[in-house]
C-alpha positions, 0 to 999 in steps of 0.5 A: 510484515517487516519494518515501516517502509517495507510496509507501505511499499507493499502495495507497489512490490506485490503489483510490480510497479515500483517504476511506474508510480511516485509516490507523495503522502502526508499523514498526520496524527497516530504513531508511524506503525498507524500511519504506514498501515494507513499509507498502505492501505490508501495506496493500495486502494488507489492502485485497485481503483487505477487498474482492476485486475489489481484487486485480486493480487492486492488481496491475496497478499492481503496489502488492502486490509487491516493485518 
């Protein structure tokens, strides 16, 4: 799924709203690969809780699940 960073932005890229949304998170514990999934999935849940048409989308590009 590409590097760290692509991944947690995966949520955002998927749904196109990488302008509408800043994004602050802090993790703590685990390794960077642990922490961006979780970053990720958390991300992903929030936006599907803010719009739900976003669910579908989130879910084909499979950003709202362990991959």
């Amino acid at each position: 799924m590409g590097n760290n960073r692509d991944q947690v932005l995966a949520p955002l890229a998927i749904t196109m709203t990488f302008q509408k949304y800043d994004i602050h998170a802090t993790v703590t514990g685990g390794g960077t690969t642990g922490q961006s999934e979780a970053i990720r999935i958390a991300l992903a849940k929030a936006l599907e809780h803010y719009q739900n048409t976003y669910g579908p989308i989130l879910s084909k590009g499979r950003v709202s699940d362990r991959c």
